[in-house]
N, C-alpha and C positions, 0 to 999 in steps of 0.2 A: 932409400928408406926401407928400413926389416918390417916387416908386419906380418904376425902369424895369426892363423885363423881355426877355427876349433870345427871340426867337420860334423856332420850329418847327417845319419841314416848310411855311412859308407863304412868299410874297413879301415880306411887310414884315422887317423885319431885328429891331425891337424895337419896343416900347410902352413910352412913357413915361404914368405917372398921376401925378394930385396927388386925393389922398383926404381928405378934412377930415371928422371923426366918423358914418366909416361912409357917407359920400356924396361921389359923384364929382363933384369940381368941373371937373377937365380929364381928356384924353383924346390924346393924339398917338402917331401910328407914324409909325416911318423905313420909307418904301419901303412895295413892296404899290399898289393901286390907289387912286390917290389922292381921287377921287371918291369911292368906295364909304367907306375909311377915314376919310374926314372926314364922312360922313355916318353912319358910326358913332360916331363921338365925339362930336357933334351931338345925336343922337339918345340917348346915356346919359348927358350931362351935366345933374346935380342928380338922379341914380337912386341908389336905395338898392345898396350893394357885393350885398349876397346877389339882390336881385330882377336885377340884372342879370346875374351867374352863371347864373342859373335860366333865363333868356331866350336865354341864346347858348350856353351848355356844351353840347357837342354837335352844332354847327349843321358843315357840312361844304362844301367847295367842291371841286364836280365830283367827278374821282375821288380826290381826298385824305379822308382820314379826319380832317382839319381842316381846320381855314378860320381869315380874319384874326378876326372873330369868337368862334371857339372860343378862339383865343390869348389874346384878352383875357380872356375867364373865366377859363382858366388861370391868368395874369397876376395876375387880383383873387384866386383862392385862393392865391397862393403868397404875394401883399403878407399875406393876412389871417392865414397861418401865420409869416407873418415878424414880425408886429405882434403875434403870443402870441395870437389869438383863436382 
């Protein structure tokens, strides 16, 4: 399933996922640092939806109280409350 999500207090604008039963198959942001971003997408593709919340919820850039990172956890709870889980 696609589901994009509209980010937060960060640089990228939005994250788009494709979720196939509870594991991320893809990963893309609009905007935000593009190296760092693609090397998060990168790095959680084929990760379980909850292990990967667990690993970045919370993570922060500089003086923000979030980061592109934290967005995407965000992101993967809001798909999994969307999805009834």
């Amino acid at each position: 399933m696609t589901f994009t999500y509209k980010t937060k207090g960060v640089c990228s604008r939005s994250i788009t996922l494709d979720v196939e039963e509870n594991v991320i198959k893809s990963v893309s942001f609009e905007g935000g640092c593009n190296g760092n971003t693609k090397g998060i997408a990168a790095l959680i593709a084929g990760m379980d939806v909850d292990d990967a919340i667990a690993r970045l919820e919370g993570t922060t850039c500089g003086f923000k109280s979030t980061s592109c990172p934290d967005q995407l956890a965000q992101a993967l709870k809001v798909y999994k409350t969307e999805k009834g889980e």
